[in-house]
Backbone as CSV, one residue per row, in Angstrom:
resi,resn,N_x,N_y,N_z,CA_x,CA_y,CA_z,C_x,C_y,C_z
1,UNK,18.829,3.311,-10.448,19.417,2.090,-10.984,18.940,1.897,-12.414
2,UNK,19.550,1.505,-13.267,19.154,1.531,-14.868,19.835,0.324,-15.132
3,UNK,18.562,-0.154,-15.763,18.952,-2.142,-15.834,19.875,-1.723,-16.968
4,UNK,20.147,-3.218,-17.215,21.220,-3.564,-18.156,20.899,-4.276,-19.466
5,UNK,19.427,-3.976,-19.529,18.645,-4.795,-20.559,18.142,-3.796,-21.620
6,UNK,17.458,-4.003,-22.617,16.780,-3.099,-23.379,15.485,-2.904,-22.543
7,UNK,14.886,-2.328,-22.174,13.301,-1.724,-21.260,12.164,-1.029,-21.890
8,UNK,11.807,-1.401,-21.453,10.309,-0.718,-21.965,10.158,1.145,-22.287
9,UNK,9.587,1.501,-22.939,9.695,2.631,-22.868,8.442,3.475,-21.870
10,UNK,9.355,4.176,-21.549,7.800,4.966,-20.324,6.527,5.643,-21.072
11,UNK,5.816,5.436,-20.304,4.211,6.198,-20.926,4.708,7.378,-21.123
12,UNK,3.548,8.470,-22.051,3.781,9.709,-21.600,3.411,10.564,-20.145
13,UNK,3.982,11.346,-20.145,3.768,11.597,-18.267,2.201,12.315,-18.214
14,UNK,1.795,11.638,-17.373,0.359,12.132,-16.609,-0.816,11.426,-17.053
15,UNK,-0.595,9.877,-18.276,-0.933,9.029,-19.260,-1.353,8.120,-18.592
16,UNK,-0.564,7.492,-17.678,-0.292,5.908,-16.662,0.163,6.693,-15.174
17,UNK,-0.806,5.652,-14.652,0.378,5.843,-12.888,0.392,4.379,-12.457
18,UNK,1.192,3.904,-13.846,2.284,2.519,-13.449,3.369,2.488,-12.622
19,UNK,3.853,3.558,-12.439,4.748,3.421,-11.445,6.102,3.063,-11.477
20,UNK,6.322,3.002,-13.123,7.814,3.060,-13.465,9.030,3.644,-13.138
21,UNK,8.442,4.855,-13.075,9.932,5.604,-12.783,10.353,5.553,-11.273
22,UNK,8.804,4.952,-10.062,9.724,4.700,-8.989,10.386,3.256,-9.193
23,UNK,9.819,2.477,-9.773,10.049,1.353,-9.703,11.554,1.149,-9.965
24,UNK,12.382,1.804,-10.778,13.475,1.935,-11.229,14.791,2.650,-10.328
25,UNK,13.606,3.249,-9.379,14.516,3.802,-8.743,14.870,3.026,-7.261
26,UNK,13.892,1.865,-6.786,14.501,1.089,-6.150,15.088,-0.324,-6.346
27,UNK,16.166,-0.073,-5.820,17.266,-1.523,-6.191,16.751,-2.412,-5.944
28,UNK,15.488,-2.974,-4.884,15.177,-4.143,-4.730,14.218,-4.542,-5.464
29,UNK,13.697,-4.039,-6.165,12.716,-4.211,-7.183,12.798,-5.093,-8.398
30,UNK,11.564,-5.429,-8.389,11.228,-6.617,-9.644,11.590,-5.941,-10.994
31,UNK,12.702,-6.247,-11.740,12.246,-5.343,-13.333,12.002,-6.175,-14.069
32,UNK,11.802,-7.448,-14.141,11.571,-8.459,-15.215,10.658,-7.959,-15.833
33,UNK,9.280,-7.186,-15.881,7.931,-6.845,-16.127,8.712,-5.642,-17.594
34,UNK,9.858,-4.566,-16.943,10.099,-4.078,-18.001,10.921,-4.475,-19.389
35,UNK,11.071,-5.576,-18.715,11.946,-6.288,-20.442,10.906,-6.587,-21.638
36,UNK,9.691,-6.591,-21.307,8.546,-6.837,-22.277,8.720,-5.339,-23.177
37,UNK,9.321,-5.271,-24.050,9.194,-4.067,-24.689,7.782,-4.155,-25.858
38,UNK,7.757,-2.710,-27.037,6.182,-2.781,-27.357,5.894,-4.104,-28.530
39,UNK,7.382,-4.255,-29.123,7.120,-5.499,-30.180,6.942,-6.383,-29.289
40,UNK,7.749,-6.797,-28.102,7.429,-8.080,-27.835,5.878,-8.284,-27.318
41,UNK,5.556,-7.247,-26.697,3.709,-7.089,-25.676,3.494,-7.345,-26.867
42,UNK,3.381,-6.679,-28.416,2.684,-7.137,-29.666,2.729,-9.057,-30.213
43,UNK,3.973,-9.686,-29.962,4.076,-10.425,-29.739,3.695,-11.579,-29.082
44,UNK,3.117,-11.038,-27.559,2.683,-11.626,-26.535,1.361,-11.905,-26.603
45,UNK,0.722,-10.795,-26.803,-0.956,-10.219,-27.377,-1.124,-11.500,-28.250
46,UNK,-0.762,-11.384,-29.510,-1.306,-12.420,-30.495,-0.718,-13.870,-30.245
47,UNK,0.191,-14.347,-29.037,-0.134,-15.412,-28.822,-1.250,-16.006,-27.921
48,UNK,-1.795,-14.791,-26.677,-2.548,-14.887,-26.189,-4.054,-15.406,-26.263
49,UNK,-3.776,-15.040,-28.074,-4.999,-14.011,-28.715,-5.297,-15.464,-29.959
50,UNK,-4.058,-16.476,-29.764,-4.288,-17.779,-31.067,-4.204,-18.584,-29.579
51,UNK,-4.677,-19.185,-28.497,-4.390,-20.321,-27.727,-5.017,-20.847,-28.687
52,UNK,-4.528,-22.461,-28.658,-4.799,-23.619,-28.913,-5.377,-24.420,-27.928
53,UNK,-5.014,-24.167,-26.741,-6.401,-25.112,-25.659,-6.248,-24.536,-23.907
54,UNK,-6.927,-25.108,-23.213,-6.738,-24.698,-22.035,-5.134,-24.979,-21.599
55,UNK,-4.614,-25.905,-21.249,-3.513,-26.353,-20.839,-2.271,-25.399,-21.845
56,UNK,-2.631,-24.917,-23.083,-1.854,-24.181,-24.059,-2.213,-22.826,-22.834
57,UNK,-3.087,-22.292,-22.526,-3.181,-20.845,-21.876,-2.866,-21.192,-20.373
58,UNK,-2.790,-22.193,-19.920,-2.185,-22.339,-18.047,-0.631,-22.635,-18.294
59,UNK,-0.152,-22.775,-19.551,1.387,-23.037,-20.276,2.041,-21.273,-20.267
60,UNK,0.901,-20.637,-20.862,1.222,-19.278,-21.220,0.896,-18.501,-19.684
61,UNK,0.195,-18.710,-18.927,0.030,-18.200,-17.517,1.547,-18.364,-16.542
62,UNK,1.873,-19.133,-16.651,3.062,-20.044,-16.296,4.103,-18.982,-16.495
63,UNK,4.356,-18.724,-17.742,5.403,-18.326,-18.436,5.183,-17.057,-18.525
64,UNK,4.593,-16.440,-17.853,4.002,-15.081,-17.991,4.771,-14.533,-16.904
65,UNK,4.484,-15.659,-15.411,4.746,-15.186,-14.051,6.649,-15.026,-13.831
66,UNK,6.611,-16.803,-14.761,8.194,-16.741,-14.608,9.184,-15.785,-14.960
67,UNK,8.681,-15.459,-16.599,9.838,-14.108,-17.012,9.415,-12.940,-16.741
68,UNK,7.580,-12.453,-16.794,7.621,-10.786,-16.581,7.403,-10.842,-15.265
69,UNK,6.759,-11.781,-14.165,6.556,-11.311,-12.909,4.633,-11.275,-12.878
70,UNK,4.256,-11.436,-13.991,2.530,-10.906,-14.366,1.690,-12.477,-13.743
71,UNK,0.863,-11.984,-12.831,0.374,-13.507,-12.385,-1.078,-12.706,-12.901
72,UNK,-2.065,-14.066,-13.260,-3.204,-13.503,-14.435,-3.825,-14.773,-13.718
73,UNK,-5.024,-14.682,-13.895,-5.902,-15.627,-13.401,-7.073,-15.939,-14.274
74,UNK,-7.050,-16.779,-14.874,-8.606,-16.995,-15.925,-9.382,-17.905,-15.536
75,UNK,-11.085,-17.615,-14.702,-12.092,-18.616,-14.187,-13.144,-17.980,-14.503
76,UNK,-13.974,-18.719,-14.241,-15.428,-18.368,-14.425,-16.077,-17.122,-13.713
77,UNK,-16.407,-15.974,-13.582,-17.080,-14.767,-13.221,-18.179,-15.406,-11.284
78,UNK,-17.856,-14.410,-11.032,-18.700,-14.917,-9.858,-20.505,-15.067,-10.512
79,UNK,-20.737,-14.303,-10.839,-22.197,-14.683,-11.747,-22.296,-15.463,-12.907
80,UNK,-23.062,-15.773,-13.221,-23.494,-16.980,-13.926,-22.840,-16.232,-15.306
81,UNK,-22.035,-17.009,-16.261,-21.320,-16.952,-17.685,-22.345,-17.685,-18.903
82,UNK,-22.674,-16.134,-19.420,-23.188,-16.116,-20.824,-22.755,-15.445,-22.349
83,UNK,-21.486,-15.097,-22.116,-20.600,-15.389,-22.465,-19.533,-14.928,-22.174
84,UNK,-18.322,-14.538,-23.338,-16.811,-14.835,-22.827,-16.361,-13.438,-21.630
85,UNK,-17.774,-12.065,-21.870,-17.503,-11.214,-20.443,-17.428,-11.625,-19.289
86,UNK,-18.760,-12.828,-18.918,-18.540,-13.917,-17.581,-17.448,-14.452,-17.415
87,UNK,-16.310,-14.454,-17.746,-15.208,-14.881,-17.789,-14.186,-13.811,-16.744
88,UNK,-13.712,-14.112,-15.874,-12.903,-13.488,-15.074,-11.353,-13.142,-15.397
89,UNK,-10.939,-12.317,-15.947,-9.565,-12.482,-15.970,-8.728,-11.554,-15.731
90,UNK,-8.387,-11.681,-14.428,-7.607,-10.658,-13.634,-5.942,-10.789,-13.383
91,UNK,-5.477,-9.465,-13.806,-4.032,-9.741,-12.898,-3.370,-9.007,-11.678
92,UNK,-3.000,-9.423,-11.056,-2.244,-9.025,-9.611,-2.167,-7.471,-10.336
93,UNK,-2.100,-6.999,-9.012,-1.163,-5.928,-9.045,0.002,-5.663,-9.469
94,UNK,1.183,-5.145,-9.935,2.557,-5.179,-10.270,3.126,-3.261,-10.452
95,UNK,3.941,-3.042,-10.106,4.391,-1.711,-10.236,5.166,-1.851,-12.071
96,UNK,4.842,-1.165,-12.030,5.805,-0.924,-13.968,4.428,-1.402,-14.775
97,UNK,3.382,-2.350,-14.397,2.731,-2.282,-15.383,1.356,-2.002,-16.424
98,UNK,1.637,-1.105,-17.428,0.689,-0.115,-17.917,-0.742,-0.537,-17.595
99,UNK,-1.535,0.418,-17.605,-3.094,0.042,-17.443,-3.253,-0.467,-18.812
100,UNK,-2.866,0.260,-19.963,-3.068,0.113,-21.503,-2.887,-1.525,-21.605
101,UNK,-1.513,-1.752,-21.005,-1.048,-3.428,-21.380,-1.932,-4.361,-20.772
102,UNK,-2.246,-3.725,-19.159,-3.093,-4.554,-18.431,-4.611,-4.890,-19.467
103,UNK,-5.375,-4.080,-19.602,-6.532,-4.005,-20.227,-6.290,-4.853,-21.987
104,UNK,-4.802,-4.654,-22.727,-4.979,-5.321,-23.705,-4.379,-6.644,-23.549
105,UNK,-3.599,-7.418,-22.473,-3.637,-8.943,-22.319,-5.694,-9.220,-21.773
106,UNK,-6.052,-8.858,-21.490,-7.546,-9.152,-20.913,-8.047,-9.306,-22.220
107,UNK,-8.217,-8.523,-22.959,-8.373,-8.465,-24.511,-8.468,-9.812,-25.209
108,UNK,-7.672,-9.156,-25.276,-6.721,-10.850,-25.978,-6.662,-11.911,-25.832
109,UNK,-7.094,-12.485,-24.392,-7.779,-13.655,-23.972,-8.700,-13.796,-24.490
110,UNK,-9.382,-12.613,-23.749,-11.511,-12.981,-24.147,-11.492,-13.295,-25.763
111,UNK,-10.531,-12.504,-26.846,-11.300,-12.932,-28.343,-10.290,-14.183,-28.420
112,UNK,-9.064,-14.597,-27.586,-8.812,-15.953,-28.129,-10.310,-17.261,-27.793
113,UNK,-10.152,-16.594,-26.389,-11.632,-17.604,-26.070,-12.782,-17.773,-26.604
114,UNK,-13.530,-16.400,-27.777,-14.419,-16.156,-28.713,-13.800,-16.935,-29.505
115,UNK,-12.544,-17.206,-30.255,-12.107,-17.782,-31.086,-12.536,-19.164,-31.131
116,UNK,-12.323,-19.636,-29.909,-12.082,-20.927,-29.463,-12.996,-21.427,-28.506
117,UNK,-14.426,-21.208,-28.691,-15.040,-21.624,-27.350,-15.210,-22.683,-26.358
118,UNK,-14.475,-23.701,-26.963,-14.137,-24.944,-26.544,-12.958,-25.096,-25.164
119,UNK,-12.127,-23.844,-25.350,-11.397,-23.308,-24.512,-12.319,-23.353,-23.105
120,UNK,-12.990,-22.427,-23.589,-14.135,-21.660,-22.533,-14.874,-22.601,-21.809
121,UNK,-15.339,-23.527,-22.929,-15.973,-24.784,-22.105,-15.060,-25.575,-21.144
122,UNK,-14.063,-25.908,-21.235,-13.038,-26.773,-20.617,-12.274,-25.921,-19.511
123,UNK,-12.978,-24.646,-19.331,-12.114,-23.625,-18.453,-13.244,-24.032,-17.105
124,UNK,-14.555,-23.852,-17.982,-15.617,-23.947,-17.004,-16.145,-25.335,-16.360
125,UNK,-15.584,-26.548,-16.857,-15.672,-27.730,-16.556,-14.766,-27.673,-15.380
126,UNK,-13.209,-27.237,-15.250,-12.314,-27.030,-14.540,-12.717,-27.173,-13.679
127,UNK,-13.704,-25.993,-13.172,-14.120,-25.432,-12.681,-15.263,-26.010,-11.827
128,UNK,-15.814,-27.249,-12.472,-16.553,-27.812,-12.021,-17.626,-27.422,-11.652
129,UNK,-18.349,-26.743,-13.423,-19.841,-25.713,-13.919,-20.817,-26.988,-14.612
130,UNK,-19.759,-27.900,-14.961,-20.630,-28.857,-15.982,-20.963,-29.768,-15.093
131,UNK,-20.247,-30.330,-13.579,-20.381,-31.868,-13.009,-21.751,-32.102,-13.533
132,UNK,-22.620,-33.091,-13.460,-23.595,-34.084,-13.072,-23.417,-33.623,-11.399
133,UNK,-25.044,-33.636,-10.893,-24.860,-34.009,-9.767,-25.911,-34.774,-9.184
């Protein structure tokens, strides 16, 4: 089946085992993940990479799941956070998508959150790291 969209272009072979080329080959399959082509992931990256606040990055989490299918999770590390590595930020599993892309949205968080540590603080309050008790 060959979408009807512009798509991502495939890794080189033996590079990734994203899982594209089966992914394409079954009809019931998610392809939203491949419409992210490399300008737009470049695109995506540096908005990731300027948040403006927490609720700005659970805006961009949001909108991540809705059009590519990418569910991402950003909390505090099961061990104690000293800095933005204590930071957890994982995404699901998904077929089609690169380890390269996976590893550079992770990226791109952590130095928006270096950017912005205020982020970081208000991620971990969330979280309920700061209560009083």
């Amino acid at each position: 089946m060959t979408p009807s969209f512009q798509n991502r272009q495939s890794c080189p072979p033996g590079a990734c085992i994203c899982g594209r080329d089966g992914l394409l080959d079954n009809p019931d399959a998610d392809l939203r993940f491949l419409r992210l082509t490399r300008p737009e992931e470049k695109r995506l990256l540096e908005r990731l990479e300027n948040i403006d606040s927490l609720s700005d990055l659970e805006r961009l989490q949001q909108r991540m799941h809705e059009q590519l299918g990418i569910r991402l999770q950003v909390a505090p590390g099961r061990n104690e956070v000293r800095s933005m590595r204590g930071i957890a930020v994982d995404i699901d599993p998904l077929p089609g998508l690169c380890r390269k892309t996976r590893q550079a949205i992770q990226a791109a968080i952590r130095r928006g959150l270096e950017k912005r540590p205020e982020i970081a603080y208000r991620l971990l309050d969330a979280h309920d790291l700061f209560r009083e008790g």
